[in-house]
N, C-alpha and C positions, 0 to 999 in steps of 0.2 A: 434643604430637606432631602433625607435619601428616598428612593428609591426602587423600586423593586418591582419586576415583572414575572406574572406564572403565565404558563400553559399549562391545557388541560386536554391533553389529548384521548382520544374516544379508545385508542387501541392500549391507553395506560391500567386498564385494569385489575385490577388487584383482586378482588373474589365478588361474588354475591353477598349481599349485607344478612348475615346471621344475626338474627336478631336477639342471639344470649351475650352477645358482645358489649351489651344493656343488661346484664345483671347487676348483683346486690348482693348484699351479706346478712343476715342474723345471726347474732353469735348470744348465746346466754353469757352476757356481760356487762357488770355496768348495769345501767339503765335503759339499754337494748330494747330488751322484752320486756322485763317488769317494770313498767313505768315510762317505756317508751312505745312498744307498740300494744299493750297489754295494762291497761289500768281499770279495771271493772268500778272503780266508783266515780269514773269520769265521765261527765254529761253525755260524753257522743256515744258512752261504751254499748256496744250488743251483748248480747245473751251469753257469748264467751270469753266476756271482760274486754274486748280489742277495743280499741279507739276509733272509731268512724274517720272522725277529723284526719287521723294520721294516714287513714286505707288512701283517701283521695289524695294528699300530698304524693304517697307511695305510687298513686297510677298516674299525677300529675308526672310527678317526674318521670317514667317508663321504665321502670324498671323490670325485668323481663325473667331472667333467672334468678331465684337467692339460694345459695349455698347456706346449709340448716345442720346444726348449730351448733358448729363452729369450724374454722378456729381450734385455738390450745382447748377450750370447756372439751370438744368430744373425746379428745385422750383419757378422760377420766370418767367418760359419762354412758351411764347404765340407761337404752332406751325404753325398757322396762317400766323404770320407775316413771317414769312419765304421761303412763298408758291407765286406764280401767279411770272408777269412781276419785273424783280430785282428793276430799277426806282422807282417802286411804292412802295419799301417796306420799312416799317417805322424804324428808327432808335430807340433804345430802352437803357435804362440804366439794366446796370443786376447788382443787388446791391449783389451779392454774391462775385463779385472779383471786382467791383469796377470802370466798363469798360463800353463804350459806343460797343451796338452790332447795326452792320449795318442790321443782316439779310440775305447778300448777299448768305450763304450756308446754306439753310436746308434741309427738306428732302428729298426733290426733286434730289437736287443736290447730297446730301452723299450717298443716293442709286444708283447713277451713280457712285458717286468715288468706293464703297464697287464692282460692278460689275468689274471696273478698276483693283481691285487690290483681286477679286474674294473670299472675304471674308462675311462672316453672316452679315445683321447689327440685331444688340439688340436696340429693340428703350427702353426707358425710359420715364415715363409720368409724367406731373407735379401733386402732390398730393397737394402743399405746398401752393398754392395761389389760386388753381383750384379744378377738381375733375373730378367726372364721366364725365358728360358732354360732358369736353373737352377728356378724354378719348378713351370716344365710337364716337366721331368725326374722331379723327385722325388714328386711329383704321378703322373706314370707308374710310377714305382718304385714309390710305394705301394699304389698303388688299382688300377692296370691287372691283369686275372686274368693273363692272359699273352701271349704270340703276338707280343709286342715287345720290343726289344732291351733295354728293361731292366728293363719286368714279366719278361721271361726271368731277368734274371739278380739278381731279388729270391727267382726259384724256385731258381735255382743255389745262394743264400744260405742256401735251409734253408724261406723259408717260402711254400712252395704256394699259399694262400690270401690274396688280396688284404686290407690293412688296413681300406678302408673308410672313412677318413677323412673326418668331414664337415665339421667345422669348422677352418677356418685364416685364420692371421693373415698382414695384410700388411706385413710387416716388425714394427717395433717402437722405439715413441719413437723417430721421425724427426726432431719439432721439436725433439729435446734438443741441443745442442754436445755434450756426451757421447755422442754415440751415433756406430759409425765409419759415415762417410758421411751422416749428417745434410743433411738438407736446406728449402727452401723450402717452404710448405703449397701456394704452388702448383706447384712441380715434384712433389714427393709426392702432390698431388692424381693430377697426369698419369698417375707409374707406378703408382700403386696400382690405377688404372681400366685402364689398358693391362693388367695384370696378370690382375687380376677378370676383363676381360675374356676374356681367352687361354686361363685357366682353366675358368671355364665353357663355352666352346666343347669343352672336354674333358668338363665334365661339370655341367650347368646345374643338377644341385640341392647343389652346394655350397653351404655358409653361410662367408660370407668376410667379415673384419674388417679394416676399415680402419681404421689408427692416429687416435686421437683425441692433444689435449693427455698432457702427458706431468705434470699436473698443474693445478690449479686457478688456481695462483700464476706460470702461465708468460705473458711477457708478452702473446704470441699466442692465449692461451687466449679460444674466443669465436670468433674472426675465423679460428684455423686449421681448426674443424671446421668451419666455413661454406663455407670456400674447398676445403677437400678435399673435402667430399659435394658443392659445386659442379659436381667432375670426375668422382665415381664414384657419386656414389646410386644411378643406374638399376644398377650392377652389384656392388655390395655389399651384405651385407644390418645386419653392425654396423659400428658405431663404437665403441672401444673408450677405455675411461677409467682412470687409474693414479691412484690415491691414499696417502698413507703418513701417519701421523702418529705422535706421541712427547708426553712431556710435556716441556715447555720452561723451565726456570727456578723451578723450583719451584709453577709454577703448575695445580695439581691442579686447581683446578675448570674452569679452560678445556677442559684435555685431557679429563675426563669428559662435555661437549659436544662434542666433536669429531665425533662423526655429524651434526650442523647444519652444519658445512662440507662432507661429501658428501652433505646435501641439497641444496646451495646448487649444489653439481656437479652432480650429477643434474639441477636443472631446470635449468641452464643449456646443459647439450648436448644435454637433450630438445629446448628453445627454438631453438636453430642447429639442428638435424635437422629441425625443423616448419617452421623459416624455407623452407629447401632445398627440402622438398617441396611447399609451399604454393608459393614461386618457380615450381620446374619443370611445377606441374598435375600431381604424380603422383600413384599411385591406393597407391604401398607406404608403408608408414612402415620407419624404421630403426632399429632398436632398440640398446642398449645393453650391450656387453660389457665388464663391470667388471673387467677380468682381471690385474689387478694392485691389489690394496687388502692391508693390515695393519695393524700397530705395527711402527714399523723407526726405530731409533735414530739416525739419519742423521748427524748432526750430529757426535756423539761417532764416528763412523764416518771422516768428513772427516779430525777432529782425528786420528786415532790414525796412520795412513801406515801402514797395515797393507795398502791395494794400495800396493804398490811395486814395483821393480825386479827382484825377486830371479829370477822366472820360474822358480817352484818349481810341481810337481804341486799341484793340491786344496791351497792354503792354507787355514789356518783365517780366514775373512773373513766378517762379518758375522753373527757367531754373536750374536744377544741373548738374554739370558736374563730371561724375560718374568716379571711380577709379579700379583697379583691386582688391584691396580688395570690394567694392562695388557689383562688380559685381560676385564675389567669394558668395557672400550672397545672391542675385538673383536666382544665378543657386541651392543655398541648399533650397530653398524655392521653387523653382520649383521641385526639388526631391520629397519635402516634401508634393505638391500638388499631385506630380503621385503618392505615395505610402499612399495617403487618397480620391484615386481616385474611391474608391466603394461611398461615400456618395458624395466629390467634383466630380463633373460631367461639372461644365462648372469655367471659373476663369477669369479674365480680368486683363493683365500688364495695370497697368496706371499709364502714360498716355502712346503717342506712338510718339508722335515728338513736340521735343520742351521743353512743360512741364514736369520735371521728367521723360524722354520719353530715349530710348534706339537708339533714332532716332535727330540728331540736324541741323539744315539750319541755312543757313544767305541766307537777302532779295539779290536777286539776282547772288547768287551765290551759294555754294556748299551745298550738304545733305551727311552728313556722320555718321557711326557708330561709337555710344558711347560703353563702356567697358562692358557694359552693355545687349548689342546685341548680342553678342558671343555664350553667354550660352542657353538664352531662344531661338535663330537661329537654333542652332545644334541640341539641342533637341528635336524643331521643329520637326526637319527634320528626324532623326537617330530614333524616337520612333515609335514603330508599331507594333499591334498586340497587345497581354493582357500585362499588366503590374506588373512584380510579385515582390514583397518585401525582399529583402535579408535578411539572419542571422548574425550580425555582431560581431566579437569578436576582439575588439581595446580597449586600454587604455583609461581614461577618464582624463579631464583636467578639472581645478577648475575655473569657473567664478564668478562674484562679485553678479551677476544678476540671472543666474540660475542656480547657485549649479555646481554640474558637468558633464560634457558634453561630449561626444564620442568625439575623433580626428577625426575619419574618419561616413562619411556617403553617401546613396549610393542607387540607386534605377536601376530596372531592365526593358527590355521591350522584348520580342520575340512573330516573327511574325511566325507561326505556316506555314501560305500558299508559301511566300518567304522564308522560310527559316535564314530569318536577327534573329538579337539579338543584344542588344545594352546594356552597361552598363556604368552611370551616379554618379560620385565621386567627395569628395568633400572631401581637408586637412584641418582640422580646425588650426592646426598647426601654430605657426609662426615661428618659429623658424627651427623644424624639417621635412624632409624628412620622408615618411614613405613607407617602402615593404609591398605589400598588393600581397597576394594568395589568389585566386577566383574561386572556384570550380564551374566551368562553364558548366559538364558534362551534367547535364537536359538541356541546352540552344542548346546542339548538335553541339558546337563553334569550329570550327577547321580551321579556317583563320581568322585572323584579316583585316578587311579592311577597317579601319580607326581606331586611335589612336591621339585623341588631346587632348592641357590642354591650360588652361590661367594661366599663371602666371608669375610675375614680381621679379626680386629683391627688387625691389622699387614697394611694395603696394599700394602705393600713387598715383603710373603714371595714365595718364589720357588722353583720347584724346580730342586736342582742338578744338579750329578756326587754331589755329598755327601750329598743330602739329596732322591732326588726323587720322593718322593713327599709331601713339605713342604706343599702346594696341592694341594685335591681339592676335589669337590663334598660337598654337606651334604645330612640332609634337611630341608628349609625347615619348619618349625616352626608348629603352631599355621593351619594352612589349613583354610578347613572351604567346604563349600557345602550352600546353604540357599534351598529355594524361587528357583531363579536365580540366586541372590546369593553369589559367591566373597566369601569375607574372607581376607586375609595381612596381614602383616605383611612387608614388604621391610627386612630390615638393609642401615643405610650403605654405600656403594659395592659395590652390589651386583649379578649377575645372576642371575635365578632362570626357571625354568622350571618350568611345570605343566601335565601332561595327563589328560586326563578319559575317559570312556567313557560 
């Protein structure tokens, strides 16, 4: 059996645990909203159609910021229409997925759902077919208390008290050709700082994101976050990064390293943001808004022409139904956010029900957890206090994709005022079990109280519409501490979690 030992030392820290590091996504797509967090003739539904059953899943799991809404939809999407009496609101085609939008939720409404289920919202601005403009509009619709024509008539709408908005995106995937209005990194440099600009003239402590690469494998990737903080660093405070990945070809072990490709992201747009700032002499650093990352099948997505023509309401698109190796990769990717958590400060799962979502419904009936909800739930919940990075000494294994790759990986959290400590593991393994000793002595760990893992015989299981509660956590077996010293045992392809007192 191999083998592996961490340390956890007390001086290894990494930052304060922010806790938008636990965001979420809404994107009007799919089954997202209409018919995923939004069914008005569903038994649990409230007075603005939402699904009850769904709010509690949303606060089970912890999700903390959701970036609203979207995604490719805001490039084309007028916040307008969204706004005053529902009857009146116009129906609209959003050529990013394909789909006829009623309208029926926007911001109105999602700032009530996000108070239901006591979460951030992140709004997102159209750059793509728009600009300032509508910007500093909806920007004043939200935020302004009143005494302006359309802080006025956000109070005509029902809600009295300004939303408060502090963090917003500027636009979204600009460098893609998919995206409508796509553009240059350096014409998107221009309006992103024009923008920021304009904006903070309205209100200098927003937190504003400018689009990063739209992926690690774009060709621009590198040279376009260079030339965008070129134009906006003095007036932005992130840069924002989008990552997805799947298994490929049968090749399991690559995909179970697939957090070493958004390390390889991670320091590469730290690298471009330190270039910028060392360039210009300034006194800020720019930090990292990871608000788009998951498991998303893409490819099989492609193949199926499931966007098409048809301009039907809330198609079913992009529903995957996630696996316990899936979700195995989820939770190392969430490690891999806490232990790059001094520059990643805020991150978004997307989506959050439905699309690629950790969260699935059917109309009229059941919301239940995908395999996928497990890990980013727990850790939710179990992290707190500063987040410190372990010393890991494990065997390495050889993948096709990226060379070679530790078995085991692992991230730490203790909370200094409670007394808690928590620690976050991951088998790369398929095959093998691994003993792992964990010199927990700086964590001051002398009770365990709690010890879980996900893992299956069968990688593959999944929970359905049939079957869903198929994939659950475990209690991880055989964990003891001793003078300092955690002993486990980690099963193959696994994630596990343990917290202490």
């Amino acid at each position: 059996m191999t083998h592996a030992r961490i340390v956890i030392p007390r001086s290894a820290v990494v930052a304060p645990l922010n806790r938008r590091i636990f965001g979420s996504f809404v994107e009007h797509l799919g089954r997202c909203v209409y018919g995923g967090i939004h069914e008005p003739d569903h038994p649990t539904a409230n007075e603005d159609g939402f699904r009850l059953d769904v709010v509690e899943l949303v606060k089970e799991l912890g999700a903390t910021t959701i970036r609203y809404p979207g995604g490719n939809f805001v490039s084309g999407y007028r916040w307008e229409d969204g706004v005053g009496p529902r009857d009146q609101r116009p129906v609209r085609r959003d050529l990013a997925w394909h789909a006829l939008e009623s309208n029926q939720v926007g911001i109105d409404e999602f700032a009530r759902w996000c108070k239901l289920t006591g979460s951030e919202l992140m709004m997102a601005v159209n750059l793509g077919t728009r600009g300032i403009d509508s910007a500093l509009d909806l920007l004043e619709y939200a935020n302004h208390p009143s005494g302006t024509a359309l802080s006025d008539q956000r109070v005509t709408n029902g809600a009295v008290e300004p939303y408060g908005i502090r963090m917003w995106c500027l636009g979204n995937e600009m460098d893609g050709p998919w995206q409508t209005g796509y553009m240059s990194a350096d014409a998107y440099g221009q309006i992103a700082a024009r923008t920021a600009q304009a904006m903070k003239a309205a209100d200098r402590t927003l937190e504003l994101v400018a689009c990063g690469s739209s992926g690690s494998s774009m060709p621009t990737f590198g040279d376009w976050e260079r030339i965008v903080l070129e134009h906006a660093y003095e007036h932005v405070d992130y840069i924002s990064c989008h990552a997805y990945y799947q298994e490929r070809g049968g090749d399991l072990d690559s995909y179970l390293a697939s957090s070493l490709n958004m390390e390889y992201f991670i320091q590469a747009v730290v690298a471009a943001a330190d270039h910028v700032k060392h360039k210009l002499r300034s006194d800020k650093t720019i930090n990292l808004s990871f608000d788009e990352w998951n498991i998303w099948y893409l490819d099989e997505h492609q193949a199926s022409g499931e966007v098409d023509d048809q301009w039907t309401y809330a198609p079913r698109q992009l529903e995957d139904v996630y696996s316990v190796a899936d979700a195995v990769v989820l939770g190392n990717l969430l490690i891999t956010l806490l232990k790059n958590h001094d520059r990643v400060t805020a991150a978004s799962l997307a989506q959050l029900v439905n699309v690629i979502a950790p969260i699935r419904t059917e109309p009229g009936g059941a919301a239940w957890r995908q395999s996928t909800f497990f890990p980013f739930s727990v850790t939710a919940r179990l992290a707190r206090g500063e987040i410190l990075r372990p010393t890991i000494e494990v065997d390495t294994y050889e993948t096709s994709v990226y060379g070679r790759a530790p078995l085991v990986d692992a991230v730490a959290t203790m909370d200094v005022e409670t007394g808690s400590s928590a620690v976050f593991l991951v088998n790369r393994s398929r095959t093998e079990s691994i003993d792992v000793s964990i010199d927990v002595t700086d964590l001051e760990a002398t009770t365990i109280a709690e010890a879980l893992t996900l893992h299956d015989d069968d990688v593959y299981a999944k929970n359905t519409f049939e079957d869903q509660n198929r994939v659950g956590l475990k209690p991880l077996d055989g964990v003891s501490v001793d003078e300092g010293t955690l002993t486990v045992t980690l099963p193959p392809v696994s994630w596990s979690a343990i917290s202490f007192t």
